[in-house]
Each structure stands twice: as structure tokens, then as C-alpha cells.
C-alpha positions as a Python dict, from the first residue, in 0.01 Angstrom:
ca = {
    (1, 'X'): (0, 0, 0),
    (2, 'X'): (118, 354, -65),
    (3, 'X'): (168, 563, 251),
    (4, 'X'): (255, 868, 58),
    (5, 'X'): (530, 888, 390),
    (6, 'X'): (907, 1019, 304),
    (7, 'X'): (1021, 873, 601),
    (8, 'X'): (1044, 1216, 786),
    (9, 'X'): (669, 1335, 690),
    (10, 'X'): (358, 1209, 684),
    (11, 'X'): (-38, 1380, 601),
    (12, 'X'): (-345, 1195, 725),
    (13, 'X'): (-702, 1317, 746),
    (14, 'X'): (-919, 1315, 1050),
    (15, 'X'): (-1292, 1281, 1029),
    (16, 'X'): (-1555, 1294, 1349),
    (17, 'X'): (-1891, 1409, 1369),
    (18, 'X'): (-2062, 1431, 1750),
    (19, 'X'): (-2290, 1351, 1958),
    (20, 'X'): (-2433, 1739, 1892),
    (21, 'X'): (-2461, 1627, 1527),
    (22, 'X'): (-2390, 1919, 1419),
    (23, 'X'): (-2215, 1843, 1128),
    (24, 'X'): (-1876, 1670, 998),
    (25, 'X'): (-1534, 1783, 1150),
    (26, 'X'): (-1246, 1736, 875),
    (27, 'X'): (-887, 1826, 950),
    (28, 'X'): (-559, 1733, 817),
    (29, 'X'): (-283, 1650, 1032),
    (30, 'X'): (155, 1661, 931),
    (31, 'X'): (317, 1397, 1130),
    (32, 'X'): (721, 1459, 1083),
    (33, 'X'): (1040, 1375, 1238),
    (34, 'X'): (1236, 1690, 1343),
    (35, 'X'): (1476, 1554, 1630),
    (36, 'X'): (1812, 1741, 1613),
    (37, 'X'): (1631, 2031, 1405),
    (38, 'X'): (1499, 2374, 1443),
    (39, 'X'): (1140, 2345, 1432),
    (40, 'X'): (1131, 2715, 1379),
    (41, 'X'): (1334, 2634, 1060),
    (42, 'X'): (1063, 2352, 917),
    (43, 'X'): (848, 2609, 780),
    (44, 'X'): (721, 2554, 414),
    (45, 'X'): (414, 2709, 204),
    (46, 'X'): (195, 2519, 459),
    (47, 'X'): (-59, 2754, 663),
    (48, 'X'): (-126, 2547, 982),
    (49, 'X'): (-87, 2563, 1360),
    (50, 'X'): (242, 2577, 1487),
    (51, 'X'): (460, 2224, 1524),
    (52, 'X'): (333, 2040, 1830),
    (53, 'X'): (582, 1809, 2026),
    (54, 'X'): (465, 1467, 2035),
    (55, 'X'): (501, 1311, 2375),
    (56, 'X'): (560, 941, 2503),
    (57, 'X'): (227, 765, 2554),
    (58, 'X'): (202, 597, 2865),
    (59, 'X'): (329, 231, 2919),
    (60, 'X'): (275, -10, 2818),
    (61, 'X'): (192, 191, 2463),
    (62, 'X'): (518, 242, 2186),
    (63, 'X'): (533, 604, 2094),
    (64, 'X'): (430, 694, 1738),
    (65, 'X'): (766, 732, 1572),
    (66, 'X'): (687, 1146, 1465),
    (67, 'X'): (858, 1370, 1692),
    (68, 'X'): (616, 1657, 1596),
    (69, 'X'): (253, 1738, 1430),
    (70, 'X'): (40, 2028, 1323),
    (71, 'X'): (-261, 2079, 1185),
    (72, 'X'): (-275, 2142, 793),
    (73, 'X'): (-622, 2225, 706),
    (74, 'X'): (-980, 2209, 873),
    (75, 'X'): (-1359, 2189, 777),
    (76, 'X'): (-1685, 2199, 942),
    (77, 'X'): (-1930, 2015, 720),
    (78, 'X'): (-2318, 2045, 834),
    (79, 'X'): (-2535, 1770, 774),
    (80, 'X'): (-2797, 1808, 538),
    (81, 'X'): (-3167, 1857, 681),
    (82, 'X'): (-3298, 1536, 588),
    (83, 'X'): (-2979, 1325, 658),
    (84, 'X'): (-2969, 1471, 1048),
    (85, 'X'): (-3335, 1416, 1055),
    (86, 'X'): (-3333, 1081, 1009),
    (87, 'X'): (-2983, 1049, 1231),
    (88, 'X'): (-3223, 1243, 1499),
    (89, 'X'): (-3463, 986, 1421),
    (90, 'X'): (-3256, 690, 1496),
    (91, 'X'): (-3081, 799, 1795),
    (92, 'X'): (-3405, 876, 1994),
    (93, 'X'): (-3604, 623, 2194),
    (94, 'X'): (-3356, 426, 2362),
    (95, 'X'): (-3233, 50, 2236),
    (96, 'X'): (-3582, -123, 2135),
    (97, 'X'): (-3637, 177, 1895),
    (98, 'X'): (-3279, 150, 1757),
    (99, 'X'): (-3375, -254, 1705),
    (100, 'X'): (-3677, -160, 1494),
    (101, 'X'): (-3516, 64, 1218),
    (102, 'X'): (-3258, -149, 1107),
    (103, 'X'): (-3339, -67, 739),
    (104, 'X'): (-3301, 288, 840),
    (105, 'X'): (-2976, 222, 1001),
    (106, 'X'): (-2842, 79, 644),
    (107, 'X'): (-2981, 352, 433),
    (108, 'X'): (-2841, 624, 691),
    (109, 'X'): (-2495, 458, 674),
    (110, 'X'): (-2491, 500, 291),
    (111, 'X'): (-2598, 867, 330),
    (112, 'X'): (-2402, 907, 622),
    (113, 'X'): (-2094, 801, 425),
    (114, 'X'): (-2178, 961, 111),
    (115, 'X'): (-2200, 1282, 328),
    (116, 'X'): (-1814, 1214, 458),
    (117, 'X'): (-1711, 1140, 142),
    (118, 'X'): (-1806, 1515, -4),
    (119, 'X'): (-1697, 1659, 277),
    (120, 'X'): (-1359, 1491, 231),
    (121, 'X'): (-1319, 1533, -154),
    (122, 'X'): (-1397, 1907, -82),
    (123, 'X'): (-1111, 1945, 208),
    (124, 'X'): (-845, 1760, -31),
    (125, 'X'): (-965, 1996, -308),
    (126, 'X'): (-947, 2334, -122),
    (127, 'X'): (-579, 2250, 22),
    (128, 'X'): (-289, 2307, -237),
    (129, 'X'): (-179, 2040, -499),
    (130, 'X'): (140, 1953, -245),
    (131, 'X'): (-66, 1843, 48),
    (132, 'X'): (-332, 1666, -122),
    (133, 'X'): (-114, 1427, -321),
    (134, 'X'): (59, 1383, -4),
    (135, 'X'): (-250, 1248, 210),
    (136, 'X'): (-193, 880, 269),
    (137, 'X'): (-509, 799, 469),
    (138, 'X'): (-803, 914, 578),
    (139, 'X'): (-961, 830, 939),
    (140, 'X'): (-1325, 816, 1027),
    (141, 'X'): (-1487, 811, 1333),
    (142, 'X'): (-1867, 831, 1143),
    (143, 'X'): (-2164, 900, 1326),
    (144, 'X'): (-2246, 704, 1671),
    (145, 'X'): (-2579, 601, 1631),
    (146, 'X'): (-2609, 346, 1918),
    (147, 'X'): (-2365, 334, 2229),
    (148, 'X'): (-2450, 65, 2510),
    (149, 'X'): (-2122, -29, 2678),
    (150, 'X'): (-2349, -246, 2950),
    (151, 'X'): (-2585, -433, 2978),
    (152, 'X'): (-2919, -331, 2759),
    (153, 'X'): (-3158, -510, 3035),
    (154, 'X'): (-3514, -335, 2842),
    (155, 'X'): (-3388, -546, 2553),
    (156, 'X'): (-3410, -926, 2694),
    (157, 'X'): (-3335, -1134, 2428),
    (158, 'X'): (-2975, -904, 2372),
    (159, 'X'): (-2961, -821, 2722),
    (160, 'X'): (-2602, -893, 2689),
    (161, 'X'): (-2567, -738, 2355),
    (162, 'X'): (-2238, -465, 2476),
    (163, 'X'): (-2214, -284, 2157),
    (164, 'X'): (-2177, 57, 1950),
    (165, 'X'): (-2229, 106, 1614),
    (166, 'X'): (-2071, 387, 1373),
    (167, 'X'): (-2237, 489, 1057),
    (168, 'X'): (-2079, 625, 756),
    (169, 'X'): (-1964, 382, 535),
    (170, 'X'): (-1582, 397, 479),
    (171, 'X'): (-1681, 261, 70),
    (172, 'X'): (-1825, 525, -9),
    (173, 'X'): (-1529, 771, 127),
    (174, 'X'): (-1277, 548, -19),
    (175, 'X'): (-1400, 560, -344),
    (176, 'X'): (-1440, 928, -373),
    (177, 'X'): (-1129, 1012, -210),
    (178, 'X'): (-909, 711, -409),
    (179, 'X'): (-739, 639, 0),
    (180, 'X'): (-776, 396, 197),
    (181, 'X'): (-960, 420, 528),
    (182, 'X'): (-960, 328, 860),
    (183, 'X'): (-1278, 372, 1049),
    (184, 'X'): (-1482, 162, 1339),
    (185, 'X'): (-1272, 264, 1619),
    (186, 'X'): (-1438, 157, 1906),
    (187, 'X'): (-1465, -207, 1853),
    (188, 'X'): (-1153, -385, 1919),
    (189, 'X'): (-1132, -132, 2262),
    (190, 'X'): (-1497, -321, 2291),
    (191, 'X'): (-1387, -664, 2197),
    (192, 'X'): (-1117, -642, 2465),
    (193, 'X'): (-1344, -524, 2735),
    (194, 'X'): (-1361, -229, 2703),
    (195, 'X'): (-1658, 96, 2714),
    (196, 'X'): (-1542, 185, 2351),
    (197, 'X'): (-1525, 500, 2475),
    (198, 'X'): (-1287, 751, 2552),
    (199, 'X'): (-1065, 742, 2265),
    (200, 'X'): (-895, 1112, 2260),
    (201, 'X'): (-694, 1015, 2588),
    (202, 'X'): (-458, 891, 2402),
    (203, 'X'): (-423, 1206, 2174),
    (204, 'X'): (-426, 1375, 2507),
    (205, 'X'): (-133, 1231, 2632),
    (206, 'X'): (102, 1262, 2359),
    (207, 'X'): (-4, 1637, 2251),
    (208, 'X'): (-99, 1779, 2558),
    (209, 'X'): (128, 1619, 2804),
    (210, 'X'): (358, 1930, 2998),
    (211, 'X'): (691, 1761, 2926),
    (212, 'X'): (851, 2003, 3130),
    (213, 'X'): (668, 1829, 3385),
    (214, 'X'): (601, 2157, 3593),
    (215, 'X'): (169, 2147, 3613),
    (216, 'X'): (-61, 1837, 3585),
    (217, 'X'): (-313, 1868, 3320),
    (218, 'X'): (-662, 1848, 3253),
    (219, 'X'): (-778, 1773, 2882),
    (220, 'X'): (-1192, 1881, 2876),
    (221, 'X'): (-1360, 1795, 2558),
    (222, 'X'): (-1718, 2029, 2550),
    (223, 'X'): (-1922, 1873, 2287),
    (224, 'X'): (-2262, 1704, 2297),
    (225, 'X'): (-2110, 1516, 2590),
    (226, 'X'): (-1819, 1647, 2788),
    (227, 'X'): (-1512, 1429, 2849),
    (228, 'X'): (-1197, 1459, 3050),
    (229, 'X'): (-871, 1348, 3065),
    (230, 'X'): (-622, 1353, 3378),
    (231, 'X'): (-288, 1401, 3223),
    (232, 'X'): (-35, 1369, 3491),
    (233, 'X'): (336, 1547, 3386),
    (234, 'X'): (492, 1188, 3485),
    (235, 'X'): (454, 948, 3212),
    (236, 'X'): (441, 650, 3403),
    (237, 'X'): (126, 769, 3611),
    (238, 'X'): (-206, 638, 3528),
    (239, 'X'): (-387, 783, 3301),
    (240, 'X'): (-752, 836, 3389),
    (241, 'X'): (-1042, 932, 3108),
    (242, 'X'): (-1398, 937, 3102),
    (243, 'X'): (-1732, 1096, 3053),
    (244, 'X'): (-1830, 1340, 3339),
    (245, 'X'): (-2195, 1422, 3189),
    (246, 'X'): (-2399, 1658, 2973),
    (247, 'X'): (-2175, 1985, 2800),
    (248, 'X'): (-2379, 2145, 2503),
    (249, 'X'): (-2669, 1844, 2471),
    (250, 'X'): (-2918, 1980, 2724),
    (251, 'X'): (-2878, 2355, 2611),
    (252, 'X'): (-2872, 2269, 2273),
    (253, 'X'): (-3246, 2089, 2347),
    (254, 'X'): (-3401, 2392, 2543),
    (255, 'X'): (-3294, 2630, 2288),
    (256, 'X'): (-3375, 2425, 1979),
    (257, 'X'): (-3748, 2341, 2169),
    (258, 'X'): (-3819, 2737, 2253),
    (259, 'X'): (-3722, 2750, 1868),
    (260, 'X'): (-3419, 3020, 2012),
    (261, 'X'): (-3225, 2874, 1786),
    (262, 'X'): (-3017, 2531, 1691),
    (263, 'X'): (-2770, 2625, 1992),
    (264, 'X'): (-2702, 2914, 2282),
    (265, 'X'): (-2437, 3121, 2052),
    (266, 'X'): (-2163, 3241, 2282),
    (267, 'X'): (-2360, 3160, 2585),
    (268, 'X'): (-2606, 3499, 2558),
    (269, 'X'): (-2926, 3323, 2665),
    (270, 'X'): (-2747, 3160, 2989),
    (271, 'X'): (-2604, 3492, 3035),
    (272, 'X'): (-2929, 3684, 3047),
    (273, 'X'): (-3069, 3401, 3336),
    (274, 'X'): (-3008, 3330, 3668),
    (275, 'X'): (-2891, 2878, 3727),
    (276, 'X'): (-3038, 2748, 4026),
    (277, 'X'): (-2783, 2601, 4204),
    (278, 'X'): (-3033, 2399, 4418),
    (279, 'X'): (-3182, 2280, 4103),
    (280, 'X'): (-2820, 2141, 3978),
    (281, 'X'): (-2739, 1992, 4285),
    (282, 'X'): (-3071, 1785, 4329),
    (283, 'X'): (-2994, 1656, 3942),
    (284, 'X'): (-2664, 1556, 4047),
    (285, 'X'): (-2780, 1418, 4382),
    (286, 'X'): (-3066, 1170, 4170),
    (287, 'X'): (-2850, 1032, 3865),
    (288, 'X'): (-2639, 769, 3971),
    (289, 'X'): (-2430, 815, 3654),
    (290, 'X'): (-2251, 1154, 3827),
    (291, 'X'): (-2194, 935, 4116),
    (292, 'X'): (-2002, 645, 3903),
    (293, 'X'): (-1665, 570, 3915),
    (294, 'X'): (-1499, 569, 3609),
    (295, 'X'): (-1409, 424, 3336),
    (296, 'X'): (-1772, 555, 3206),
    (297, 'X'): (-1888, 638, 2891),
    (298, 'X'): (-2259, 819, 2840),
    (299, 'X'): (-2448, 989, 2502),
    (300, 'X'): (-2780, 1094, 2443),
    (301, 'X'): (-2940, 759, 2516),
    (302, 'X'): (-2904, 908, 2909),
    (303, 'X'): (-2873, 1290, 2837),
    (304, 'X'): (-3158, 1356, 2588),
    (305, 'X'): (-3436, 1507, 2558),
    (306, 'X'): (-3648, 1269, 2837),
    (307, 'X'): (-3346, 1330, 3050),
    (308, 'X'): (-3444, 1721, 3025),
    (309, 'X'): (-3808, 1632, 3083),
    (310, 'X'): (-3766, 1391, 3354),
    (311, 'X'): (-3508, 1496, 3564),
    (312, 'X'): (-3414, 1851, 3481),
    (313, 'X'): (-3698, 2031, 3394),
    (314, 'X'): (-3909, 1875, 3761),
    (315, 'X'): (-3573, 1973, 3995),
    (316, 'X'): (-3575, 2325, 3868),
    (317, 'X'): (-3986, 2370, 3921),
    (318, 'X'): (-3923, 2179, 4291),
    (319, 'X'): (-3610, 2397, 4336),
    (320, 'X'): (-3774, 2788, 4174),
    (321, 'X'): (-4163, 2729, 4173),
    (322, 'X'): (-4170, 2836, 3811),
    (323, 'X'): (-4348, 2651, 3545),
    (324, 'X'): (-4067, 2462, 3348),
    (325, 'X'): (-4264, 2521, 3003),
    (326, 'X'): (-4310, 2861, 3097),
    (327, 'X'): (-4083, 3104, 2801),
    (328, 'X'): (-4062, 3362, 3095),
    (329, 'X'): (-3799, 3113, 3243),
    (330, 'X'): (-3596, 2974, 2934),
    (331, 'X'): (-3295, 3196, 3002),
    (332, 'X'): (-3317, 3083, 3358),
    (333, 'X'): (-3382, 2683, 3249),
    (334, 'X'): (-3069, 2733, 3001),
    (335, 'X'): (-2852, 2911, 3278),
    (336, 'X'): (-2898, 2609, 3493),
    (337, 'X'): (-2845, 2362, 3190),
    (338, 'X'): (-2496, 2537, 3195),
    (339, 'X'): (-2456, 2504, 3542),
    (340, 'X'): (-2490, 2170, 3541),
    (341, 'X'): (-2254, 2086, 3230),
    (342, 'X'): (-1991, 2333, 3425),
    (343, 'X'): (-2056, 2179, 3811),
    (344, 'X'): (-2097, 1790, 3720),
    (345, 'X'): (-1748, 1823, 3495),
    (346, 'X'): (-1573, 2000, 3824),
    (347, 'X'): (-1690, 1775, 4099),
    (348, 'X'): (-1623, 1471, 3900),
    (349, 'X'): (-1235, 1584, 3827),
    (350, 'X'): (-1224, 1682, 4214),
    (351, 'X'): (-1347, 1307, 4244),
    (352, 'X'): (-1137, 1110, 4025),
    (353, 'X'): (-804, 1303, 4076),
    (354, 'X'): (-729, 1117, 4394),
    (355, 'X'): (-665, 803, 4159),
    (356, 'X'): (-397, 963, 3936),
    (357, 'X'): (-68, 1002, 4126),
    (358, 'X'): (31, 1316, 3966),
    (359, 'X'): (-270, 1444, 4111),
    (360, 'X'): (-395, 1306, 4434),
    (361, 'X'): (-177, 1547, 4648),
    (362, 'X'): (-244, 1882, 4482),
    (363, 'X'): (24, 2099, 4341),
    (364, 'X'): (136, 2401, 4223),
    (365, 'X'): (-31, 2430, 3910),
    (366, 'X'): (-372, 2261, 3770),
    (367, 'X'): (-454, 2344, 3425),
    (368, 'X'): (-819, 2244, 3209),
    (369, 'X'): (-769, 2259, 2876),
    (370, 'X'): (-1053, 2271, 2691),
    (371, 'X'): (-1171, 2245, 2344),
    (372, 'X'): (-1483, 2159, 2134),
    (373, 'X'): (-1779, 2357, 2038),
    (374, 'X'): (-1826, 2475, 2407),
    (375, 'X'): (-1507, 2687, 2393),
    (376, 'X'): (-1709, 2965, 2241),
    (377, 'X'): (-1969, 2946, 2520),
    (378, 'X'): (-1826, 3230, 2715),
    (379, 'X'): (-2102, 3138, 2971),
    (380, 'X'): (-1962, 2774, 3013),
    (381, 'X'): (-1622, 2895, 3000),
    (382, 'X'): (-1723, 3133, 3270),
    (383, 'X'): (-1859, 2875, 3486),
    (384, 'X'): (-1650, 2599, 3451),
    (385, 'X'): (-1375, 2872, 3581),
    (386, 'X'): (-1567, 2965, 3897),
    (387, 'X'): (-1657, 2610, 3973),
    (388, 'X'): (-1321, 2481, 3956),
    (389, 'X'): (-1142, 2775, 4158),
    (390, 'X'): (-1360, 2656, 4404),
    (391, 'X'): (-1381, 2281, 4387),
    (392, 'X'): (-1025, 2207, 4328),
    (393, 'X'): (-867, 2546, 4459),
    (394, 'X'): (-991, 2365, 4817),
    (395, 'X'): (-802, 2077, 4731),
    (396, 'X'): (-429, 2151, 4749),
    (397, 'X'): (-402, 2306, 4411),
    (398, 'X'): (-203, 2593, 4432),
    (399, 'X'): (-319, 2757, 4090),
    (400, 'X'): (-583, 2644, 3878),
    (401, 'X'): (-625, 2802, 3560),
    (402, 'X'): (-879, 2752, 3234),
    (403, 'X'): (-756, 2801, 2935),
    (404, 'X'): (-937, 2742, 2556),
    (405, 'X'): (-657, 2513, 2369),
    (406, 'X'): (-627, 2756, 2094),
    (407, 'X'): (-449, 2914, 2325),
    (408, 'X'): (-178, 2629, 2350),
    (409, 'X'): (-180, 2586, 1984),
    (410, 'X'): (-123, 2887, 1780),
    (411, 'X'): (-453, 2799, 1585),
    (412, 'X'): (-776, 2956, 1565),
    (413, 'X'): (-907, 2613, 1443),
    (414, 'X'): (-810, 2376, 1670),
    (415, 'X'): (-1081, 2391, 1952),
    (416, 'X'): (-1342, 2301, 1700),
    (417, 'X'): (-1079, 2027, 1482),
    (418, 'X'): (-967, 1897, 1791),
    (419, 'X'): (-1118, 1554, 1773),
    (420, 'X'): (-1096, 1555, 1389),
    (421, 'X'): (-675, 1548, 1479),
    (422, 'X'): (-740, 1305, 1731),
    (423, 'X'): (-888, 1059, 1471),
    (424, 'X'): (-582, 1166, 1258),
    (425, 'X'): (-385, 1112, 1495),
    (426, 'X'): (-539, 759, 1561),
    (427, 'X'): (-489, 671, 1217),
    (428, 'X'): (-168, 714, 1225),
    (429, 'X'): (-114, 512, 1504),
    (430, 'X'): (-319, 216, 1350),
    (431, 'X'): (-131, 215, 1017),
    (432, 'X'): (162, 162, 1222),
    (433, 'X'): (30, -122, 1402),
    (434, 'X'): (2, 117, 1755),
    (435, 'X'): (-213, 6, 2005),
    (436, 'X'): (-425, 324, 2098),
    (437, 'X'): (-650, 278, 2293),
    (438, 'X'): (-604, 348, 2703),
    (439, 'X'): (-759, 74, 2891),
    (440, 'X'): (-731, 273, 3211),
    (441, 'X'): (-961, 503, 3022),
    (442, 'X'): (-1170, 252, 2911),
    (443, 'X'): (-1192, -59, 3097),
    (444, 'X'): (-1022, -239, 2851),
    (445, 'X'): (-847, -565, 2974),
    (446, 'X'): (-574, -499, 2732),
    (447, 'X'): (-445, -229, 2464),
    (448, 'X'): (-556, -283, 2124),
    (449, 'X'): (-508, -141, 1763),
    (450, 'X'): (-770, 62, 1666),
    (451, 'X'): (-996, 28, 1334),
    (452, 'X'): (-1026, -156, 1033),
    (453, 'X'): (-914, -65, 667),
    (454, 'X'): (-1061, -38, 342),
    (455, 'X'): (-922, 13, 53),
    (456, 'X'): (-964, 223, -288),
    (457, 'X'): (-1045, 35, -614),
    (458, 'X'): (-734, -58, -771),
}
């Protein structure tokens, strides 16, 4: 197979679309070797982030052979109306819904993969004749359409069914792009034991890693779902991943259902309401999911819309004595949405940091790094910085500070692409026979290379 790698350099495309649904995330990653060379002097006609050091992953994993990567080019592709209505369709009404539709499943994996495959023929396209000859691979997450890491007990006759299941058939991107592709990630982590879920840790660990080992670090991923990753500056420590709970999903479902909207841009609805922090804290008190240990792994199946219904929307009438349906109270209903996404991620990295040696005993510095569409919720941001100067401030950490990983990067882009490089970046890792996935992240009884290829017509 042609890798379209010199040796020294190396292009592959990342694909991932969320749990938000919100379209398709396309970026294209340069993997190179610069030991023993200025990285300041490796610059070419190439408009990208800056060059990103590559650190070790933890052991027992091999490190990826690049010393460096950047990203090359980036996309947001939406959906089109009728494709993410019948995704919408698929993914509500829990797992004896999602057993009834099977046709639907098939047709929405050929339109889900048709839909990847345009929006990777139109990245390669827009990036300059160099780069696009030079893209060896393309990854693909797809769309998760079904996620039930344990046991499906309202389904008896599968009631020990563990499974996921990606759409977007790699094909169809294979033969419009002419690469081969690697997609289905999650089921050799599955086949192994494991949630299927996280995957990014492992991205998080080798780009994101301080290795001048002066602050522990906290990777926060605020899309539909928000994810964390405890990245301790010692190598050898643990390293602990997981799903803390709702980010963008329950705002995105208030605003969308007072018709406000298809999200709460920069946060302005939350920031015209007042959360009620009684409200928040009854929600986290009743859902035994915020309570969990990890490894965990959640989607909309628990965080939907008859999560909203059922457990949000009665705690905040209990908690304010307002009507819930009332519009006199969205703002207020959105604000403590937010509250929630900012105070369950918090309390759960307060929680789980006692298991990560780098962390249990505070330090001088903690820093959250986060990316994903919530970045550009200033009202998230905002408090997601309160809650944890007060959460993990009172537990030994000298400094803790938030930061939006653009701000780490050099690159405008990479809050939004950064799970589109992590697929890249999984690829990669894959085509080199790399086992990827974290199984202290996952539950995994042992690591395990990622995906499965298909190739072009000859």
C-alpha cells in the first residue's frame, strides 16, 4: 500500500462528527520527524498551527515514531436537513427503537458516508496540490448512532448485547477520495473489554502532556457530551479518562425546543438568566451516573431530551416554583443547563483526581484545557472557571487556571478540529500497528489497535 510517507513526513485526514450532530469535523494532520532540528526552521508554504511536540504515551503503549505534528487544514461540514433528521430519528427512543429501524440504520450509513465522502473530496480539493497528493489515509470516526457499553436489560433477548455502532460507510469515502480508510474505532477497545469510549486520551497524552513536567493537566472535551482526561506530567502515572456528563446536549435541546435557535451562541441566553444552584445539585444528587466511578462512557441515550423532561426540567420547578414550560424562564432553564454541564465536569475531576498520582496530592499548578464547540460558550467557559477555583482550589491546588486550547496551539481552528486530529492522529497510530486505545480510560483488559481498513479500487 502507498503511505505517501518520506520517512520524515507524513499527512493523514481526521474525520468525526458528534454527539451534537452538528455536522462533519475534517482536519488534516503533518506527522514529521524533526529531532536534532529547528522546528522554527521547518516552515514551508503550509498555513497550519504551529509544530506540536509529540510526547511518550504511557506504558505499556510504543510512541508513534513522529517527533512533531500540526494541523494542515480544517472543515466543518453540516449535515444536510434530511440526513440529520433521520440520524435524529434513529438515535431517539432508547435500544428497542434502535432494534426496529434497522433498514433505516443501512440507508443512513450510505448517506451518512456519502456525506463524509463530499466533505472529504472538498477538504483535499481546497488545500494546495502539495498536500493533497501527499494524504496517505483518511480516518473516520462516522456518526455514533447506538452506544450501550453495559448491559441493555429493556432489551431481553440481547440483554447482553455490549455494543456501538458507527455509521458512515468507509466505501463510499474510499472511493471518492481514491485512500484507503480506517474507520470503526471503538470495537476492538470493545472486543477487549472495554466501554469503547474515551478514545482522545490517548491524543491527550502525547499532545498535551507538559513535558517540562512543571503542572498536571486536565484535557476537557465540551461537545454534545463532555469528556476529561487527567494528564499527569509523569509518564508512568495512570492515566484516567472518562465521561463526566452533559456539555452542550441539554442547552442545545431547550434552545432548539423554545425555537431560540439550533444552539445558545456564545452563551447569551445563559447569560441573560439566573442557574439554580439547588436545582443542579438535586440533578446531580438523583442520577447515579454523576456518582459512578470511572471508566464511564454516556451519550444521548441518558442525556436527551427525556433526561431534560424527567429529571431537569421537575428539579428546577421543585427547586424555583416556576413553570418549566413557561418562556418567561428559558434563560433561567438554560442558565442552569450550563450550570450543570460546568458543576458535574468539576466535581467529578475533584473526584477522580485522587486516583492519578500526579494528582492526588495537589500541586502548584492545575490546568483544564478545553476544546470543542463549548469553547465559544463564554457562559460555560465562565462557569467551569468559577466552579473549579472553588472545587479544586480547596483541594491543594495551588493555581488552577482555564484556558481554551487555541491558546496552547497557535490555531484559531483547533478547539473546533480537535477531535478531527485526534482521529488523525489515531490513524496514524493504526497504520503503524500502535495500540491506541487506554484501557485505564476505558476498561479495557488490554491495549488494542484501533480500526479496520478499506481500501480504494485498484
Amino acid at each position: 500500500m502507498a503511505t505517501n510517507d518520506d520517512g520524515n513526513r507524513m499527512f493523514v485526514m481526521g474525520m468525526m462528527s458528534g454527539t451534537s450532530m452538528d455536522g462533519i469535523d475534517c482536519a488534516i494532520v503533518e506527522f514529521a520527524k524533526l529531532e536534532g532540528r529547528a522546528v522554527d526552521d521547518e516552515v514551508d508554504d503550509v498555513r497550519g498551527s504551529k509544530w506540536l511536540p509529540l510526547a511518550r504515551p504511557p506504558a505499556p503503549l510504543s510512541p508513534l515514531g513522529a517527533s512533531h505534528v500540526r494541523l494542515v487544514a480544517y472543515s466543518e461540514t453540516p449535515y444536510a436537513a434530511e440526513t440529520l433528521q433521520a440520524l435524529r430519528g434513529l438515535v431517539e427512543g432508547g435500544a428497542q427503537r434502535a432494534l426496529e429501524v434497522v433498514g433505516a440504520v443501512c440507508r443512513a450509513n450510505a448517506a451518512v458516508g456519502e456525506a463524509f465522502a463530499r466533505a472529504a473530496v472538498e477538504l483535499l480539493a481546497a488545500v494546495n496540490e502539495d498536500t493533497g497528493s501527499r494524504v496517505a489515509l483518511v480516518a473516520s470516526h462516522g456518526q455514533t448512532i447506538f452506544h450501550y457499553p453495559e448491559r441493555v436489560d429493556q432489551v431481553d433477548e440481547l440483554a447482553d448485547a455490549v455494543s456501538t455502532l458507527q455509521i458512515g460507510e468507509p466505501a463510499r469515502i474510499a472511493v471518492a477520495t481514491g485512500l484507503p480508510v480506517i474507520a470503526d474505532f471503538r470495537q476492538a477497545d470493545m472486543a477487549v473489554g472495554g466501554a469503547g469510549a474515551p478514545l482522545i486520551p490517548f491524543v491527550d497524552a502525547v499532545l498535551f502532556r507538559d513535558v517540562e513536567g512543571l503542572e498536571a493537566r486536565v484535557l476537557v472535551n465540551l461537545g454534545g457530551i463532555a469528556n476529561v482526561s487527567l494528564v499527569s506530567p509523569r509518564s508512568a502515572d495512570l492515566l484516567l479518562a472518562y465521561d463526566t456528563g452533559p456539555a452542550n446536549m441539554l442547552v442545545d435541546e431547550l434552545v432548539r425546543a423554545a425555537e431560540l435557535g439550533v444552539c445558545d451562541e456564545g452563551g447569551a441566553i445563559a447569560a441573560c438568566g439566573t442557574p439554580s444552584s439547588e436545582a443542579v445539585d438535586a440533578v446531580l444528587a438523583a442520577e447515579p451516573f454523576f456518582a459512578a466511578a470511572p471508566p464511564k462512557a454516556t451519550g444521548r441515550e441518558l442525556f436527551g431530551a427525556a433526561f431534560l423532561n424527567e429529571v431537569l426540567k421537575p428539579a428546577f420547578e421543585r427547586a424555583t416554583g416556576c413553570d418549566a414550560e413557561s418562556a418567561n424562564v428559558v434563560a433561567d432553564l438554560v442558565a442552569t443547563a450550563t450550570l450543570l454541564s460546568a458543576r458535574s465536569l468539576v466535581q467529578s475531576v475533584a473526584a477522580a483526581s485522587r486516583d492519578v498520582p500526579g494528582f492526588a496530592a495537589g500541586g502548584p499548578v492545575l490546568r483544564l484545557i478545553c476544546s470543542g464547540g463549548g469553547v465559544h460558550n463564554a457562559s460555560l467557559m465562565s462557569m467551569i472557571a468559577s466552579e473549579a477555583a472553588a472545587e479544586l482550589g480547596s483541594i491543594g491546588w495551588a493555581a488552577v487556571h482555564v484556558d481554551d486550547v487555541s491558546q496552547h496551539t497557535g490555531c484559531a481552528d483547533f478547539a473546533s478540529a480537535k477531535e478531527a486530529i485526534g482521529f488523525a492522529i489515531l490513524g496514524y497510530a493504526s497504520l503503524h500497528l500502535l495500540p491506541s486505545n487506554v484501557p485505564s480510560a476505558t476498561g479495557a483488559r488490554r491495549p488494542a489497535i484501533l480500526g479496520t481498513m478499506t481500501y480504494p479500487p485498484p
